[in-house]
C-alpha positions as CSV (number, residue, x, y, z in Angstrom):
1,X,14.7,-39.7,-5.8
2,X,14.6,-41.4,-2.3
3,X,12.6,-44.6,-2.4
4,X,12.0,-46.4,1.1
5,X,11.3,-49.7,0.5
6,X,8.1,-49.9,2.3
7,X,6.4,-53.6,3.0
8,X,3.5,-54.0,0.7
9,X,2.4,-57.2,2.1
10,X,2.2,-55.4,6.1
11,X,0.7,-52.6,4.8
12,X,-2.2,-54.7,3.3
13,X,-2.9,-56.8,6.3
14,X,-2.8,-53.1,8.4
15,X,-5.9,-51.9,10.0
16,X,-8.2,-50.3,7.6
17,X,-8.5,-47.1,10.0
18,X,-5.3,-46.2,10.5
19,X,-4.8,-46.8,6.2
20,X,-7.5,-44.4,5.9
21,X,-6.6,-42.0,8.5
22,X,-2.9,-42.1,6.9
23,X,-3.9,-41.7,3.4
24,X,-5.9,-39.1,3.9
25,X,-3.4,-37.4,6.0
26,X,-0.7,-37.9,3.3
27,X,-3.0,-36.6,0.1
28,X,-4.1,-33.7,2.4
29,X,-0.5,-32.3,2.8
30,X,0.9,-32.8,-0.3
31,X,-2.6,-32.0,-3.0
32,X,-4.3,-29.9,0.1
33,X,-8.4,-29.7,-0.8
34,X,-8.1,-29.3,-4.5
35,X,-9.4,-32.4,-6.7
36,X,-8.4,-32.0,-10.2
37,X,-10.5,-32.0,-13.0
38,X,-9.9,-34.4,-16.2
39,X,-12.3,-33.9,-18.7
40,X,-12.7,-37.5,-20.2
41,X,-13.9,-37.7,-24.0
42,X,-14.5,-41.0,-25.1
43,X,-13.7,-40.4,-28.9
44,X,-14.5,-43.8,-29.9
45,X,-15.5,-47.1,-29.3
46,X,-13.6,-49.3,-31.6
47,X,-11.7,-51.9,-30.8
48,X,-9.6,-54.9,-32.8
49,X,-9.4,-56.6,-29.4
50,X,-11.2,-59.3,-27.2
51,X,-10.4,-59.1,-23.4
52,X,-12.9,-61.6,-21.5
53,X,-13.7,-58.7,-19.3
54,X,-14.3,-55.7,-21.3
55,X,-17.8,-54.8,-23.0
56,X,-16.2,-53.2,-26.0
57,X,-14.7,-56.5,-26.8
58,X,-14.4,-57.4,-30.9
59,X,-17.1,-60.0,-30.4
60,X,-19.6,-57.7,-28.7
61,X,-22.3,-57.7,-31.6
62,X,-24.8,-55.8,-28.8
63,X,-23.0,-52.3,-29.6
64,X,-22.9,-49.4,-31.9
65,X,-19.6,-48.5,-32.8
66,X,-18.6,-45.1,-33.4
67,X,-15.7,-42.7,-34.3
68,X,-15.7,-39.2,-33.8
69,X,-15.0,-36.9,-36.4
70,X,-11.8,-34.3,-35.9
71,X,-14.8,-31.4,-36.1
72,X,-16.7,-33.5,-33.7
73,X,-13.9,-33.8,-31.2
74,X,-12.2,-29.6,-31.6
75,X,-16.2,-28.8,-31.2
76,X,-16.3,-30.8,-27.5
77,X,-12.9,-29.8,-27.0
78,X,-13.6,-25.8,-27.5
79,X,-17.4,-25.8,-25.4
80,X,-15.3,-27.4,-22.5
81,X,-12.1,-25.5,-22.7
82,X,-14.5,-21.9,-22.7
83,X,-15.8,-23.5,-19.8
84,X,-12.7,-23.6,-17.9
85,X,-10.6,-27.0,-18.4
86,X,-7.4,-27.1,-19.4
87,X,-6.3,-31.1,-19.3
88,X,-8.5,-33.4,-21.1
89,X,-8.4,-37.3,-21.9
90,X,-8.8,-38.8,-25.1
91,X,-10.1,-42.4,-24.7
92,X,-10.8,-45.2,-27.2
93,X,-10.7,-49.2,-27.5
94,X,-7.6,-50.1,-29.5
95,X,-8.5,-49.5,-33.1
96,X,-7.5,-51.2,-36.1
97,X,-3.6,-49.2,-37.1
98,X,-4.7,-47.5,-40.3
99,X,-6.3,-44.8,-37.8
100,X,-3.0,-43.8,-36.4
101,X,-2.0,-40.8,-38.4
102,X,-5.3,-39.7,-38.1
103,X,-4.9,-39.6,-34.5
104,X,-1.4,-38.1,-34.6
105,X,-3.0,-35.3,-36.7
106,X,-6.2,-34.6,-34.2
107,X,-3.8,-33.8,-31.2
108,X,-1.6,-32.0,-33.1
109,X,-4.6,-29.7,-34.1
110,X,-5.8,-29.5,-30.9
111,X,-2.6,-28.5,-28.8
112,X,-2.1,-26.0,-31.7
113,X,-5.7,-24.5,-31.2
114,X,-6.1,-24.6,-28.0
115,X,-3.2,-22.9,-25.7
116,X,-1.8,-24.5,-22.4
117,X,-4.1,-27.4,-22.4
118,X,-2.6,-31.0,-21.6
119,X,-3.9,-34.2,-23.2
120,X,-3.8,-37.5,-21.8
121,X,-4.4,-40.3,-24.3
122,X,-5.8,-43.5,-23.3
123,X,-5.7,-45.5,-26.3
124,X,-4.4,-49.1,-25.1
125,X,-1.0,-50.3,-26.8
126,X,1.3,-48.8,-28.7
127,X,4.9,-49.6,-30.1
128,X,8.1,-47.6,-28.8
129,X,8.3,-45.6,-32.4
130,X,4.6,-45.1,-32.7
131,X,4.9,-43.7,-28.8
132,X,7.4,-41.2,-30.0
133,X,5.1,-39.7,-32.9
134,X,2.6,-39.5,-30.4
135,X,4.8,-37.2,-27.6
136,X,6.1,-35.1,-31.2
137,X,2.0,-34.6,-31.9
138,X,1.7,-33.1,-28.6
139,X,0.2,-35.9,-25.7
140,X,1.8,-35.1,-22.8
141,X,-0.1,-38.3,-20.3
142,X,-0.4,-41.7,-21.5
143,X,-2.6,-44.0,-19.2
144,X,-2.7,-47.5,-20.0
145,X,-3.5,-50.3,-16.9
146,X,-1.7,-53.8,-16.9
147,X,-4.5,-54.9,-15.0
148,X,-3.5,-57.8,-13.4
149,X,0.2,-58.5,-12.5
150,X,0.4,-62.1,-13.1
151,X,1.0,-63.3,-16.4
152,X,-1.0,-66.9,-16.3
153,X,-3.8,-64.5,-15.4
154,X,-3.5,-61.3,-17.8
155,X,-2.8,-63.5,-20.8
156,X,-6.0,-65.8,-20.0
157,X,-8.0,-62.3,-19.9
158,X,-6.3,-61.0,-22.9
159,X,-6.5,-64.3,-25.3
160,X,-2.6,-65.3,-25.1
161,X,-1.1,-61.5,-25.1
162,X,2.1,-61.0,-22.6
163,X,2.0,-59.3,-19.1
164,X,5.5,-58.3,-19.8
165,X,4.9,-56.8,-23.6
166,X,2.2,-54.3,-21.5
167,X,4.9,-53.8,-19.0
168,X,7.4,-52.8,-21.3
169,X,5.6,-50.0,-23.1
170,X,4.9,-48.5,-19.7
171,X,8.9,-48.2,-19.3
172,X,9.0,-47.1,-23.0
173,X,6.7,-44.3,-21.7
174,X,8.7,-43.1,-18.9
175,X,11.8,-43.2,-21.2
176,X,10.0,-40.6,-23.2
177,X,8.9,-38.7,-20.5
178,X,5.3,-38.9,-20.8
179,X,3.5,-38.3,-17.7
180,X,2.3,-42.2,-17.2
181,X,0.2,-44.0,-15.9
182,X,-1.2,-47.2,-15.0
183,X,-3.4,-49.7,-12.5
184,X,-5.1,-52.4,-11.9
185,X,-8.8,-53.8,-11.9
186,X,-10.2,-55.3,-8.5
187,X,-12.2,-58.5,-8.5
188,X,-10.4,-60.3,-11.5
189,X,-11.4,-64.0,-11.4
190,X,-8.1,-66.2,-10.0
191,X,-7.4,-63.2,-7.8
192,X,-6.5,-63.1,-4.4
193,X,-4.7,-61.3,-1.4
194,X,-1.2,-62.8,-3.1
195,X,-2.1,-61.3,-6.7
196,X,-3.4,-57.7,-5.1
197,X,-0.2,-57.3,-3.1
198,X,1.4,-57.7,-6.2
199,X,-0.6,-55.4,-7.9
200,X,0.6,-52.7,-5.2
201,X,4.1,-53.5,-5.5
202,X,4.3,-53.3,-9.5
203,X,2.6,-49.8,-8.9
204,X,5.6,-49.0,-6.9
205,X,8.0,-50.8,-8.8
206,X,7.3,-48.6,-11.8
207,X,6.4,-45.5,-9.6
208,X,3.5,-44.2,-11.5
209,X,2.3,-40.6,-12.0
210,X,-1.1,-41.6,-12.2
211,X,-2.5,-44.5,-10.5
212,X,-6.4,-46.0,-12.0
213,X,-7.9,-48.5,-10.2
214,X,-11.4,-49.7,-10.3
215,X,-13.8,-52.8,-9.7
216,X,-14.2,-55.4,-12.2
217,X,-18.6,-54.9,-13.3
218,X,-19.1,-58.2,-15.2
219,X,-20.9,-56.8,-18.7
220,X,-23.6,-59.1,-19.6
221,X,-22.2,-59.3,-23.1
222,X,-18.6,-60.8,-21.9
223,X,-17.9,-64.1,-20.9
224,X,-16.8,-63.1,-17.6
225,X,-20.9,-61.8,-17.1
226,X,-20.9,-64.8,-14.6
227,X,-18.9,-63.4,-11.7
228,X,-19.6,-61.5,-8.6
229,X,-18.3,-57.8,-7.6
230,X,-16.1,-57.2,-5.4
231,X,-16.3,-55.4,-2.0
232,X,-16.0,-51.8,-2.4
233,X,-14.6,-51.8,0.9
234,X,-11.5,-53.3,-0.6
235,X,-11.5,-50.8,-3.5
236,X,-11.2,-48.0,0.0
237,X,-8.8,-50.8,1.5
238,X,-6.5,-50.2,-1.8
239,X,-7.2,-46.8,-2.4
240,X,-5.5,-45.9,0.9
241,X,-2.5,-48.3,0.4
242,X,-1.5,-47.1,-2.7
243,X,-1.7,-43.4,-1.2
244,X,0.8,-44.5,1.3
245,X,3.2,-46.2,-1.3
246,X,3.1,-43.7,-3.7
247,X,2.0,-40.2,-2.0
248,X,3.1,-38.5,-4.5
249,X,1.4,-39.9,-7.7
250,X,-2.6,-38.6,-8.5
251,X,-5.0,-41.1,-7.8
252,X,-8.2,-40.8,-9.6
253,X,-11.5,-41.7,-7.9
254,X,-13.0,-43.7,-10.7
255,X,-16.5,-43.7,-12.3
256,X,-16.7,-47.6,-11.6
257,X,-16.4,-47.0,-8.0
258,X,-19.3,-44.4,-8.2
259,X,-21.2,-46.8,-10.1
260,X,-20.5,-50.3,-7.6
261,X,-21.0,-47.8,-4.9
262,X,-23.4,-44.7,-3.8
263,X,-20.7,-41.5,-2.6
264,X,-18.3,-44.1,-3.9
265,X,-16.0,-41.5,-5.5
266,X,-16.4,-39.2,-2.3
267,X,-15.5,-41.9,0.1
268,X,-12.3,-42.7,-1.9
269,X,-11.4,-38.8,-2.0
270,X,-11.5,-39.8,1.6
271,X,-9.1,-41.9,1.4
272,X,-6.4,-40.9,-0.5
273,X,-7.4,-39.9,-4.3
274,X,-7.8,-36.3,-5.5
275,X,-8.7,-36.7,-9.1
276,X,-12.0,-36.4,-10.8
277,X,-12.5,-37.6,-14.3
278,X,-16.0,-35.5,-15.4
279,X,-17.5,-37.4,-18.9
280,X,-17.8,-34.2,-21.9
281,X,-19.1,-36.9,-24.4
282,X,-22.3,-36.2,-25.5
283,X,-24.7,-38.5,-24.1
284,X,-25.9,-39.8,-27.7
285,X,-22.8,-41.2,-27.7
286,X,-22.0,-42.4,-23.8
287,X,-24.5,-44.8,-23.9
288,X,-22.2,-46.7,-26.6
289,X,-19.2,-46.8,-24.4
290,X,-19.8,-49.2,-22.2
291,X,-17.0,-50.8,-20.5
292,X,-18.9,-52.1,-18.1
293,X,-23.1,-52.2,-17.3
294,X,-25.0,-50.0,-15.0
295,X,-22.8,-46.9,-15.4
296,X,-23.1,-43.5,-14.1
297,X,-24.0,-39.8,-15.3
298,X,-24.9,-41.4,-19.0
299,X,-27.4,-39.1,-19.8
300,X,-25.8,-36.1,-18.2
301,X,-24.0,-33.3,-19.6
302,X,-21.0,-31.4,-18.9
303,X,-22.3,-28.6,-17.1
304,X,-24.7,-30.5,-15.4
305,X,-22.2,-33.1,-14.0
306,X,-19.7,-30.0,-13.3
307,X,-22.5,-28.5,-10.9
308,X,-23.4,-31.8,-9.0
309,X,-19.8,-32.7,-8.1
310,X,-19.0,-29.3,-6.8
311,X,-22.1,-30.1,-4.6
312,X,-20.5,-33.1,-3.6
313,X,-17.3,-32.0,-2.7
314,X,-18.7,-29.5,-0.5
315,X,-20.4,-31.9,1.8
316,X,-16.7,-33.8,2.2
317,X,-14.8,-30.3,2.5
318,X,-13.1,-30.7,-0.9
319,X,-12.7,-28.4,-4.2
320,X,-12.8,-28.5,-7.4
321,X,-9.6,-27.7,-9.4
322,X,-9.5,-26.7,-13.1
323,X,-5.8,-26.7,-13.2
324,X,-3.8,-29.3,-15.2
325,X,-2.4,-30.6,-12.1
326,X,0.6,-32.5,-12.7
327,X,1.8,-35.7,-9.9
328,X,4.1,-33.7,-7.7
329,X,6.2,-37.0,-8.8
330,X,6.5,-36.3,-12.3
331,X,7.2,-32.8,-11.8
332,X,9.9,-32.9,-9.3
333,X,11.3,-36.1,-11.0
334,X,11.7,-33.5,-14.4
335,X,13.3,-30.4,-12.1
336,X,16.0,-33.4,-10.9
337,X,14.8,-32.7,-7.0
338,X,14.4,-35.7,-4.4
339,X,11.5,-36.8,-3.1
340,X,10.8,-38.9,0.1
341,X,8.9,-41.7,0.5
342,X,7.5,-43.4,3.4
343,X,5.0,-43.1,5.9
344,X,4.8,-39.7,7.5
């Protein structure tokens, strides 16, 4: 592949306008109207760990945890795939390891079941061999954010664990060829212009396939519950910017943003992202994955959320797309053709 090497820290101090007007410009040739759909099922809501930001932390006594059931998960699973989707995302907290087999054997079920569906799973860190049973059971996307890219920071938000460790397992995806991908959270305390610039360039460093990025919500039930949001502005700001580095790569417009901002996900389909992520788990059990407070479309269902966002879409001249929608990166990148990169 061609890779200019394209200056991060000018493109971040670039007028917002012309990012915006370039991103969209860029996403609009390459994806055309279509936004694709991922339906996201948040399985469960375990998790051995305690990151200062997150409000499924270990320490969060304020929760009910949950697992879902393989029945559970085929049932949601079959009522959205008669419904018309075909790439779903299987999301959890890091549970404790015992449940790994378990959750080798539920995707292999489910690609078996269910023909030409792809699964992303989103399931926070695994080791190089435990990666490889996963791609044999049938994942095909693994999404897994580093977050921050500076490791006095990242290991101060994830009590002593290693920037580079998280880093690592990314590569260790790409070397399996999963479809990968990765991000960054926005209003992290100790961050500044510096740390976001190098946010961006380790997003182009590792050129992603999928690109998540969202505003840190301080969760009352963290001890981060202190802090401020950021600007959604900047969220657009980054949006755009990463659209340019990596034009290629899909770019969801995340839930978070829709909750820090009204038409949040619309105005960042604006600028740059053309991926959807609709929430199939039933709303007796959304209310007890809370990553972060205030969020969205809880106490909606599938179909109902389906019919608003085509509403949506329609004001901003935009489409919904069932189809799995693979980063014209990863796919060109596994038929050994080049791609160029660089403003248009």
């Amino acid at each position: 592949m061609i890779k200019v090497n394209l200056n991060v820290k000018e493109l971040y101090n670039s007028d917002f306008n012309f990012l915006a007007k370039e991103a969209e410009y860029i996403c609009l040739k390459n994806y055309g109207k279509k936004v694709f759909l991922r339906a996201l099922l948040e399985f469960s809501n375990e998790c051995k760990m305690n990151c200062l930001y997150c409000g499924l932390r270990k320490d969060n006594r304020n929760i009910k945890r949950y697992f879902l059931s393989v029945q559970e998960i085929k049932k949601i699973i079959k009522k959205n795939y008669l419904s018309g989707f075909r790439t779903f995302v299987l999301q959890s907290g890091e549970f404790v390891n015992f449940k790994f087999n378990e959750l080798c054997d539920i995707i292999y079920k489910l690609k078996k079941e269910f023909k030409n569906i792809t699964i992303t799973l989103s399931c926070g860190y695994f080791t190089k061999r435990k990666l490889k049973l996963l791609k044999e059971s049938g994942v095909d996307r693994y999404l897994i954010r580093f977050e921050v890219a500076d490791e006095k920071i990242y290991s101060y938000l994830k009590n002593g664990l290693s920037l580079k460790k998280r880093i690592e397992m990314l590569y260790n995806l790409k070397e399996l060829n999963f479809e990968t991908g990765s991000g960054f959270m926005i209003g992290l305390p100790g961050e500044n212009d510096e740390i976001l610039i190098k946010n961006l360039e380790l997003c182009y460093k590792l050129n992603l396939d999928m690109i998540g990025i969202g505003p840190f919500i301080p969760h009352p039930d963290t001890p981060l519950n202190y802090l401020n949001k950021p600007s959604f502005e900047k969220v657009l700001k980054i949006t755009a910017i990463l659209r340019i580095l990596l034009p290629y790569s899909n770019i969801p417009a995340t839930t978070a943003s829709g909750t820090l901002e009204p038409y949040g996900r619309e105005k960042l389909l604006k600028v740059g992202a053309n991926v959807l992520m609709p929430n199939i788990t039933p709303p007796r059990y959304k209310k007890y994955y809370l990553l972060y407070p205030g969020k969205i479309c809880i106490n909606e269902n599938a179909d109902t959320c389906i019919l608003c966002l085509k509403q949506k879409l329609k004001k901003i001249n935009r489409e919904l797309s069932f189809d799995t929608g693979s980063s014209i990166n990863f796919t060109m990148k596994n038929n050994n053709l080049e791609l160029n990169y660089g403003i248009n």
